[in-house]
C-alpha positions in Angstrom: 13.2 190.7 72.8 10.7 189.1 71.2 8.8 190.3 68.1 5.4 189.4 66.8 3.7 190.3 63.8 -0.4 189.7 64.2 -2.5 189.6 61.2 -0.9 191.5 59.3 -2.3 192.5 55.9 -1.0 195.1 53.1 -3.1 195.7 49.9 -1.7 197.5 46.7 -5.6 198.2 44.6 -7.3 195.1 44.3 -3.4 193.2 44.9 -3.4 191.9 48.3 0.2 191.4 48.9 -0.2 190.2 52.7 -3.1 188.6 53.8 -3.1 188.0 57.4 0.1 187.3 58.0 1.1 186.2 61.5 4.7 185.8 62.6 7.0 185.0 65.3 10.5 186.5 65.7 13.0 185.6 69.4 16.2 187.0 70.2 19.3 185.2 69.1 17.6 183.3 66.3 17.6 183.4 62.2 14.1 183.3 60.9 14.2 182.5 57.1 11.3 184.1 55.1 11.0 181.8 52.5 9.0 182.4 49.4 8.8 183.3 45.5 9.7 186.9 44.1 6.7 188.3 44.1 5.3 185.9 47.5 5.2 188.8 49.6 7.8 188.4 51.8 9.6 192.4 51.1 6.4 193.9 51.8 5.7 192.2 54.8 9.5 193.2 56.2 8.2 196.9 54.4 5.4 197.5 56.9 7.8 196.1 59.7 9.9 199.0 59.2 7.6 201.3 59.0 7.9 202.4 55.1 4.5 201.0 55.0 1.4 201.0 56.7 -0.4 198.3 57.2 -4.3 198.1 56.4 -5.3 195.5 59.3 -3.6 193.6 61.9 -0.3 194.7 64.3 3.0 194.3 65.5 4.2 194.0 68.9 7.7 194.1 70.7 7.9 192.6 74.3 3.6 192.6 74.1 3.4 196.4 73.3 1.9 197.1 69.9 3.8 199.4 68.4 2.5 201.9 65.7 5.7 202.7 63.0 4.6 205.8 61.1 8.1 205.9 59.1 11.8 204.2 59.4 13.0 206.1 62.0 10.0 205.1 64.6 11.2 201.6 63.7 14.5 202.3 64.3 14.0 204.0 67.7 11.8 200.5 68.8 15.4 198.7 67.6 14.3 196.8 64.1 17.4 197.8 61.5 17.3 196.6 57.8 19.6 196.1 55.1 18.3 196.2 51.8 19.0 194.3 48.7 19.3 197.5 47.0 22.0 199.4 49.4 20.8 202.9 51.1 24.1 204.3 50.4 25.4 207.3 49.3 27.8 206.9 47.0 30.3 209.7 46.8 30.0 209.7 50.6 32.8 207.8 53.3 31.6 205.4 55.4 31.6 207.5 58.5 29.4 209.9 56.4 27.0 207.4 55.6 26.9 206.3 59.1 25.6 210.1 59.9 22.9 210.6 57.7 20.0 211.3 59.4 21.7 211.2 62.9 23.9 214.7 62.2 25.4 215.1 65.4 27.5 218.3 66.2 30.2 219.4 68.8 30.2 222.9 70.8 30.7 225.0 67.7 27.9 223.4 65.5 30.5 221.5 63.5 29.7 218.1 62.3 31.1 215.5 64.9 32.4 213.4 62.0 35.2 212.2 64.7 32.4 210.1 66.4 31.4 208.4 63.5 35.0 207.0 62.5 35.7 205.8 66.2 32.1 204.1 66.2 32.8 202.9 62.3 36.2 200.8 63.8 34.3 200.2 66.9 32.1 198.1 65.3 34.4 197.0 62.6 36.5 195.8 65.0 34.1 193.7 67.2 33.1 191.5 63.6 35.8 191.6 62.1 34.7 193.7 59.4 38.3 196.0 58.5 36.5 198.8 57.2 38.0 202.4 56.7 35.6 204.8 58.2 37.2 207.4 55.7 36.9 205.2 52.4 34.4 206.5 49.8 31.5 203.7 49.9 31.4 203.9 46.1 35.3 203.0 45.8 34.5 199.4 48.0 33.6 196.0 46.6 30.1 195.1 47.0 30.1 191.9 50.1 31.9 195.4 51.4 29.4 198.0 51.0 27.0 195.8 52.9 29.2 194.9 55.6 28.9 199.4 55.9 25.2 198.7 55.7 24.9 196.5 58.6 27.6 198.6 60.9 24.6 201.7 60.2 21.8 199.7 61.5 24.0 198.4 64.5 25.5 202.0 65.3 21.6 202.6 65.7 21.3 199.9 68.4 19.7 197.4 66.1 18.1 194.0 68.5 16.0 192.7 65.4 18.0 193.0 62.1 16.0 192.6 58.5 18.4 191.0 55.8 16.1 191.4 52.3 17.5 188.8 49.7 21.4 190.0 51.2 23.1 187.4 49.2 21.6 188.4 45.8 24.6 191.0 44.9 27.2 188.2 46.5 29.8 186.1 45.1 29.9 182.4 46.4 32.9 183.5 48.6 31.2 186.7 49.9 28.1 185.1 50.7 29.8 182.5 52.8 31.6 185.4 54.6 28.0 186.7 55.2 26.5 183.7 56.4 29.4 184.0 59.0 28.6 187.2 59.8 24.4 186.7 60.3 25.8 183.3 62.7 28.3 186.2 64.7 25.4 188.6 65.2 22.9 185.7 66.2 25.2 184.3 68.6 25.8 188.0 70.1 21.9 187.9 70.5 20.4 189.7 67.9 17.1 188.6 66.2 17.6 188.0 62.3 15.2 187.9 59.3 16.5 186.6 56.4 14.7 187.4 53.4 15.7 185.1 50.6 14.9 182.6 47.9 18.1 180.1 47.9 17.6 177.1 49.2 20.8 176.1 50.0 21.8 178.9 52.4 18.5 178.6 53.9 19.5 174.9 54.9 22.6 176.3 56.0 21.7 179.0 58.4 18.1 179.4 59.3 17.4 178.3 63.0 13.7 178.4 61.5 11.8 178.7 58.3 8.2 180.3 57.6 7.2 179.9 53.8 5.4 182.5 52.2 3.1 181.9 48.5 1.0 184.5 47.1 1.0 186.7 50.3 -0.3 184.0 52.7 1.9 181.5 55.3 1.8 178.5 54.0 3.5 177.0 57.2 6.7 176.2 58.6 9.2 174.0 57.6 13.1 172.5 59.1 16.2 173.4 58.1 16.4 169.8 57.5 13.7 169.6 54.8 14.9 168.7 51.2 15.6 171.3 48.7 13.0 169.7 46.6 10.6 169.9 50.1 11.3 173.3 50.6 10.8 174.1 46.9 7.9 172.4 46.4 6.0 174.7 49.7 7.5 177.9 47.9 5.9 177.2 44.5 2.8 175.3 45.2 4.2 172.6 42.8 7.4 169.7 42.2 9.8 172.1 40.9 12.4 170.1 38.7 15.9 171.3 40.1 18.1 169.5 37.7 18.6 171.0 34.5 17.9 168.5 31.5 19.3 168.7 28.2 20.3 166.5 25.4 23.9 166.2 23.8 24.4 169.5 22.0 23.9 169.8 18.4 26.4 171.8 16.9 26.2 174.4 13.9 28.9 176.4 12.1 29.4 179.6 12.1 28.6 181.4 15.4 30.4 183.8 17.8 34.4 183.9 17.2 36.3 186.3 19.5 40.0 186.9 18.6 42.9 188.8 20.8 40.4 190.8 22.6 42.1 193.4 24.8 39.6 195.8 26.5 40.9 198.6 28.6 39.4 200.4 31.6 38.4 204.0 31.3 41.5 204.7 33.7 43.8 202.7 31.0 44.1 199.8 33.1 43.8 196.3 31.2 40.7 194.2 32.7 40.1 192.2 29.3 43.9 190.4 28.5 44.1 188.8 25.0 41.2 186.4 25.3 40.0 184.5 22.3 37.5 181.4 22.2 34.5 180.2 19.6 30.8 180.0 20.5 29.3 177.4 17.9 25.5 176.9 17.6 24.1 175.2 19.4 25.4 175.0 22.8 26.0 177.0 26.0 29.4 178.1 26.9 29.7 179.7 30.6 32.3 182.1 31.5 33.0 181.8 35.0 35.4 183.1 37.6 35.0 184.8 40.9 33.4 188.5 40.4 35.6 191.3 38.7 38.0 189.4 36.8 37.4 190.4 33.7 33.7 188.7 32.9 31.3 191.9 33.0 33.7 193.4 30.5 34.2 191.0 28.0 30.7 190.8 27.7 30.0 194.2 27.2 32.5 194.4 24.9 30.9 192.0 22.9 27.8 193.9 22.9 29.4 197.7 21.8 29.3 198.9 25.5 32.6 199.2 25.9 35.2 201.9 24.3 39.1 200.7 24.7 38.9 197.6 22.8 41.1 195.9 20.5 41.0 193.0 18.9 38.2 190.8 16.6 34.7 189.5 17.3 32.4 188.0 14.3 29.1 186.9 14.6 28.8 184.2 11.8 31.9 186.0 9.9 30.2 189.6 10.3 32.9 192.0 12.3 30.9 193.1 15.2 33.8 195.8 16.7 32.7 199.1 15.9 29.1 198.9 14.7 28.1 200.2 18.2 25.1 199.1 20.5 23.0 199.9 18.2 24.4 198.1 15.2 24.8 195.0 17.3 22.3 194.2 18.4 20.6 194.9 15.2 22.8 192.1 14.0 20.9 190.0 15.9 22.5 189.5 19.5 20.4 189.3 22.7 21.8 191.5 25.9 21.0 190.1 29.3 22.6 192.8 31.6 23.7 192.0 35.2 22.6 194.7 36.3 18.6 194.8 35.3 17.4 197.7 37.2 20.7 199.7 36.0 21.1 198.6 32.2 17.9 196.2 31.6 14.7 198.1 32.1 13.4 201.8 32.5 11.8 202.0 35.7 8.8 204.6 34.7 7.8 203.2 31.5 5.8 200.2 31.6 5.8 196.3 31.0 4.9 196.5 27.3 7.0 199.9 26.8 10.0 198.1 28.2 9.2 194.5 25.8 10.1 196.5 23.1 12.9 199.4 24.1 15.5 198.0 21.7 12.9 197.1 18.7 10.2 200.6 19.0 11.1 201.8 15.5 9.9 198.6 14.2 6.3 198.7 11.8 5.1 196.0 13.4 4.6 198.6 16.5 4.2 201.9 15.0 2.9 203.7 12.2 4.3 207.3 11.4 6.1 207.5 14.6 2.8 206.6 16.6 3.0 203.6 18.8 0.0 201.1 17.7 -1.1 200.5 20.9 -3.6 197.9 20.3 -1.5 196.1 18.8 1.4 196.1 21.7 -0.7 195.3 24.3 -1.8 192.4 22.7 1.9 191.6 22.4 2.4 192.1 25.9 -0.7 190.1 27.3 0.9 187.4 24.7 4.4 187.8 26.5 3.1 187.9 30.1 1.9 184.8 29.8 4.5 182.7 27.9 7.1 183.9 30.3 5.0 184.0 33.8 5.3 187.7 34.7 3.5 188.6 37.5 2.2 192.1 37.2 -1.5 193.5 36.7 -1.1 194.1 32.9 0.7 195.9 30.8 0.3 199.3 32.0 1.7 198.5 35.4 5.4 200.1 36.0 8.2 197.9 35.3 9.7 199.5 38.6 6.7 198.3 40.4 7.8 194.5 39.8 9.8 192.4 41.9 12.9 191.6 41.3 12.6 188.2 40.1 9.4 189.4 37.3 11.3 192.2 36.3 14.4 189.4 35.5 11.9 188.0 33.7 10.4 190.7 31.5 14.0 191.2 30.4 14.5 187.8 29.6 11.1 187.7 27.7 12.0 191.1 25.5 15.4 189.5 24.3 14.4 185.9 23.9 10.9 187.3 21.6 13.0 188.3 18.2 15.0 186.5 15.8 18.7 186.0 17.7 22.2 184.9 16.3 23.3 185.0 19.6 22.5 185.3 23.3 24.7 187.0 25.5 23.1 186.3 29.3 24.7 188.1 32.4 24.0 186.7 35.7 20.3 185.3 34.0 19.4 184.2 37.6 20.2 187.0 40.0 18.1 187.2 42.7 15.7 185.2 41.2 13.3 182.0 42.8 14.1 178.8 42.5 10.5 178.6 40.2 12.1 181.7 38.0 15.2 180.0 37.6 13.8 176.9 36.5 12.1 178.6 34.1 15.1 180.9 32.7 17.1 178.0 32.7 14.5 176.0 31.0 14.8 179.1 28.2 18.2 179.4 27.6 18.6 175.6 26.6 15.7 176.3 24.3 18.0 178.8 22.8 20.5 176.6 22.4 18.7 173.6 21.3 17.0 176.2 18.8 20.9 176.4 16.9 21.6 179.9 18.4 25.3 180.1 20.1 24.9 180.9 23.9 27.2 182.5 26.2 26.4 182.3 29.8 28.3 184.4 32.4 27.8 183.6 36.3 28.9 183.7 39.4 27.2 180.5 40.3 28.5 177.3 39.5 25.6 175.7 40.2 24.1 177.6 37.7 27.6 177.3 35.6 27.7 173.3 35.9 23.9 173.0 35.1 23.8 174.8 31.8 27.3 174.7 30.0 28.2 172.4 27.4 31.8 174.3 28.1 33.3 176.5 30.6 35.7 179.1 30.4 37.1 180.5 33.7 38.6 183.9 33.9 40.9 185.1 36.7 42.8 188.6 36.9 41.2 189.7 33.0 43.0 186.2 31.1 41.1 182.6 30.3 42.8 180.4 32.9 41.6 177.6 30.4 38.1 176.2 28.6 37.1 172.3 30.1 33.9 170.4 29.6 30.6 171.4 31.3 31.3 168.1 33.5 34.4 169.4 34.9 34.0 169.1 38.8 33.1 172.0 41.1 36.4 172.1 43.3 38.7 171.7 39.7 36.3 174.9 38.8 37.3 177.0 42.3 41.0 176.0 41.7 41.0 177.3 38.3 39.3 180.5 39.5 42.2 181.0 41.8 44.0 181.5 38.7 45.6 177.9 39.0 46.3 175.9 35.6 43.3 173.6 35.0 45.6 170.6 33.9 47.5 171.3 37.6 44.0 171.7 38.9 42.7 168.4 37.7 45.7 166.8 38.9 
């Protein structure tokens, strides 16, 4: 099979996300479609599937244009695609969420749910998958919910699969699973386009790479290019991959967390007697492999968690039990890991969401009556100093990709006074340009005298910023070792292994 996109261009208003983009996709290959959040490169895979219409050019399978009025005339002319936000339904089994939209019945009108668990381990079984067709999608780990995603697009006879920025929702060990996976299909023959930002799995997949910037090709490029190459076509610019920063300069006072014990809403413990300091002026990155304990620690720090026990000041003020509210009146900046769940609303717009946690304050309103003027000049102020790309500040926050709505967030907490930041995955699913940026940020923070605590799947990200690292496994500190400490010392330790055993 081979796919062709002619010409294709997509305008938004005056925003022309694709302009004439032309693009070449063979069987048993992975195309990498390379580019900035914001570049382009979901739209273009948008119109591909048929969710949007394309103002000018075509695409054509095997020569024939083909004309996609929705997703399922794509799906018929064999393109599946696997978003980075999953199309699941939560509350739903796998073999349900295989069904939707393909309800197919026996003699007596009754759901043939039976077909959908045998093709569910059918598929399962050919990759290697070991899915339960009859597990509830929202009860399975995440790498697992899109290994349920993929088995829907193949059950539908998939030949050209879309992969939109897969790895983003990944942990280091998932995504290498993945990449194994998108090397399994390919071999088996199926076209891939891989939608991403990361450099390194591009390098360590792609059979080919097209570069995208501001909704135009910019060429294409080797597998064998450079990281600072392949950067440097993505942002138009040398993009400075190392992170820089001087010996840290530390303050008293700060963030001192004592016998923490945080329990789950089913009275399971996930946070086990941890305790560490967090002194001004320098990063410390919690790391550890995802759902040991990390997202609820630092929510519990924050007020968003109930079952908790234990101490944590903030420059000697007792933070447990003041509530969201309270804390982050105290002067704490929240970076959620989650920014479309916990970070941002959606509906309202860029300069609503810049100041969702600080409304009440004069500088905005009078009498309960947002001075408008007044925030938009705020916003215009904001956009600029942190690079989001939107068309002002009316424009939905929802409307944003996913790396300038990271951004926005990270604008509204670092633009107030803070005594502490508290920065969940800063980087997820951001481009290598954004997360030279954030990163460049949060060591201002920290050069600024403000405490920072870092949590992160990456240990690129982990190694480049922290001045220490703690590493949680199974809801305990395994241990606290300098920012230096190597990578593979790093995995041991989130294996749960001792770190002075893992240095050995």
């Amino acid at each position: 099979m081979k796919l062709e996109l002619r010409g294709v261009t997509k305008r938004f208003g005056s925003l022309v996300a694709n302009d004439r983009i032309d693009l070449e996709l063979r069987s048993g290959e992975i195309h990498a479609l390379l580019g900035e959040n914001g570049a382009g490169k979901s739209t273009l895979m948008n119109v591909l599937y048929g969710l949007y219409q394309a103002d000018e050019g075509e695409i054509a399978i095997d020569g024939v244009v083909q004309h996609f009025r929705g997703p399922g005339d794509a799906i018929a002319a064999g393109i599946g695609m696997v978003h980075q936000h999953f199309m699941l339904i939560p509350v739903f089994t796998v073999a349900e969420n295989l069904m939707l939209g393909h309800e197919d019945t026996n003699a007596l009108g009754i759901l043939d749910i039976g077909t959908a668990r045998r093709r569910v381990r059918e598929l399962a079984d050919r990759f290697g998958f070991h899915i339960d067709p009859d597990a509830r999608v929202g009860d399975l780990p995440v790498g697992v919910q899109q290994r349920v995603e993929i088995i829907k697009a193949l059950a539908h006879n998939a030949k050209i699969l879309i992969f939109d920025e897969p790895t983003a929702v990944l942990t280091p060990q998932e995504t290498d699973e993945f990449m194994g996976i998108m090397r399994q299909l390919r071999d088996d023959g199926t076209a891939i386009v891989f939608i991403t930002h990361k450099l390194r799995e591009v390098r360590a997949v792609a059979d080919r790479i097209t570069v995208v910037r501001l909704g135009k090709v910019i060429g294409e490029a080797s597998p064998t290019e450079t990281n600072a190459q392949l950067a440097s076509m993505m942002v138009g610019r040398a993009v400075e991959l190392t992170v820089h920063k001087d010996p840290p300069r530390i303050g008293t006072g700060g963030l001192q967390i004592r016998d923490l014990r945080v329990l789950s809403a089913q009275g399971a413990v996930v946070v086990d007697n941890v305790g560490f300091d967090v002194r001004p002026g320098e990063v410390l990155a919690v790391a550890g492999v995802q759902g040991n304990g990390q997202t609820e620690l630092a929510e519990a720090i924050v007020g968003l968690q109930e079952k908790v026990t234990g101490s944590i000041t903030l420059d000697g003020e007792e933070l447990l039990g003041k509530g969201v509210r309270g804390i982050l009146d105290e002067g704490v900046g929240f970076v959620p890991e989650d920014r479309q769940e916990d970070g941002l609303v959606g509906s309202f717009t860029v300069a609503e969401n810049l100041i969702l946690d600080r409304s009440s304050d004069a500088r905005f309103q009078t009498l309960g009556t947002v001075r408008r003027g007044v925030l938009d000049d705020f916003a215009h102020e904001k956009i600029a100093e942190f690079d989001i790309r939107t068309q002002g500040p009316a424009s939905a926050a929802g409307s944003l990709s996913g790396g300038n709505q990271q951004k926005l967030v990270i604008a509204r907490e670092l633009s107030r006074d803070l005594k502490l930041l508290l920065a969940l995955q800063p980087t997820r699913g951001v481009d290598v340009g954004s997360i030279e940026f954030i990163h460049k940020r949060i060591i201002a923070t920290r050069d600024a005298g403000v405490p920072v605590v870092v949590v992160s799947t990456e240990l690129d990200e982990v190694v480049a910023l922290a001045d220490r690292i703690a590493v949680m496994y199974r809801g305990a500190i395994v241990g606290i070792v300098p920012g230096d400490t190597p990578r593979d010392v790093l995995g041991l330790m989130m294996a749960g292994e001792n770190p002075t055993e893992a240095a050995a």
